[in-house]
KEVEX-559402 format. One record per residue (C-alpha): x, y, z; residue in one letter; residue number from 1. Coordinates in steps of 0.001 Angstrom, whole numbers, always signed. Example, Ala and Ser with C-alpha at 12.3 -4.5 7.8 and 13.67 -1.06 7.14 Angstrom:
2
+---------+---------+---------+------+------+
!       u !       v !       w ! resn ! resi !
+---------+---------+---------+------+------+
!  +12300 !   -4500 !   +7800 !    a !    1 !
!  +13670 !   -1060 !   +7140 !    s !    2 !
+---------+---------+---------+------+------+
! end
This chain:
59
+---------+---------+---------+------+------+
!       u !       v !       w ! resn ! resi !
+---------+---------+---------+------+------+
!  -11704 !  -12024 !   -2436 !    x !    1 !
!   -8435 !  -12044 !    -790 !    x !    2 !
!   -7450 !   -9833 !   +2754 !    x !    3 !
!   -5102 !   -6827 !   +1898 !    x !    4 !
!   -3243 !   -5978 !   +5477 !    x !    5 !
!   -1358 !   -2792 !   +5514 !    x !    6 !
!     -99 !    -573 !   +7997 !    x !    7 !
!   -1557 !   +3599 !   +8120 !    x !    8 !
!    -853 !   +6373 !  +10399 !    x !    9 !
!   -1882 !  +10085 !   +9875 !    x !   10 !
!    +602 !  +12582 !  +10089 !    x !   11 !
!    +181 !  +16359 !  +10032 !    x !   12 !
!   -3145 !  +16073 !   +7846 !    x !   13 !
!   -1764 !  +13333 !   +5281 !    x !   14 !
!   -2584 !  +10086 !   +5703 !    x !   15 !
!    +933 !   +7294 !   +5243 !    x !   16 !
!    +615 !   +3723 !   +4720 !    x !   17 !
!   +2339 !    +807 !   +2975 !    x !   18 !
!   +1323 !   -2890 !   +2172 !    x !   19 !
!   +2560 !   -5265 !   +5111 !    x !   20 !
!   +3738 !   -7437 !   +2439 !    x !   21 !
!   +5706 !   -4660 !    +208 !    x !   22 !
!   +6763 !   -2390 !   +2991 !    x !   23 !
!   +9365 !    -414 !   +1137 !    x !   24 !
!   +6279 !   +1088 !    -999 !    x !   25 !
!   +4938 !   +3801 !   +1132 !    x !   26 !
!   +1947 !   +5877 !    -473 !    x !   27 !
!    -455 !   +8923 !    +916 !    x !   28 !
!   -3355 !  +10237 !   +1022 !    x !   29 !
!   -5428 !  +13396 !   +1790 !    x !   30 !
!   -8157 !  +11173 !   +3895 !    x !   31 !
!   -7969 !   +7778 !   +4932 !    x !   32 !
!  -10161 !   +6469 !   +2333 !    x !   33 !
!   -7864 !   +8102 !    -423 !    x !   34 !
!   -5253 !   +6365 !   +1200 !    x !   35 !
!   -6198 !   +2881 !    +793 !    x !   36 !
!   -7663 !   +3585 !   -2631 !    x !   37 !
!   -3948 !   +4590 !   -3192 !    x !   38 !
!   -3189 !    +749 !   -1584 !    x !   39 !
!   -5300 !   -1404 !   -3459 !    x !   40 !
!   -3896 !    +401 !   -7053 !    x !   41 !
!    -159 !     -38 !   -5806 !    x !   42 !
!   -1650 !   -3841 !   -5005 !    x !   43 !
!   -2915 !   -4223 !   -8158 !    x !   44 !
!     +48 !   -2829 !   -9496 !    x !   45 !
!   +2278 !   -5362 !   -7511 !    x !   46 !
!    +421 !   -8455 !   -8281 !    x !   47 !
!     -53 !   -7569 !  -11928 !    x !   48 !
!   +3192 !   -6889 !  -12703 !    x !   49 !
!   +3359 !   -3953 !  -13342 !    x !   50 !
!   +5915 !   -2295 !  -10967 !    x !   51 !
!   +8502 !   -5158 !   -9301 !    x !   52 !
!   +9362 !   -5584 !   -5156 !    x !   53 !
!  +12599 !   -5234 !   -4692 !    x !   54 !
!  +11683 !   -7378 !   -2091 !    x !   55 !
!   +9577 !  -10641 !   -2601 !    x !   56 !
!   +6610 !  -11100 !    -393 !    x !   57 !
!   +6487 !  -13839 !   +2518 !    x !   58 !
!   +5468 !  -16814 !   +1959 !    x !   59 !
+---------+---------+---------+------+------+
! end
């Protein structure tokens, strides 16, 4: 199982956050838990190939 970092912050009830690694996908949620199920899809997402970074992940 691999680490997932990402960065979250609450603001004005919504929860914001965005993959370290793709930071120019930012997602929300109503709690925080929503929120990082909302991660690990766009993750999954990411790494499958489905959607594309525009930017390619560090190495």
């Amino acid at each position: 199982m691999s680490t997932i970092r990402f960065v979250c912050w609450e603001d004005d009830g919504a929860w914001l956050g965005y993959l370290r690694e793709y930071p120019e996908y930012l997602t929300q949620g109503e709690t925080l838990d929503d929120l990082e199920e909302h991660l690990l899809d766009l993750q999954r997402d990411l790494t499958s190939g489905v959607l594309t970074a525009s930017v390619p992940p560090p190495s």
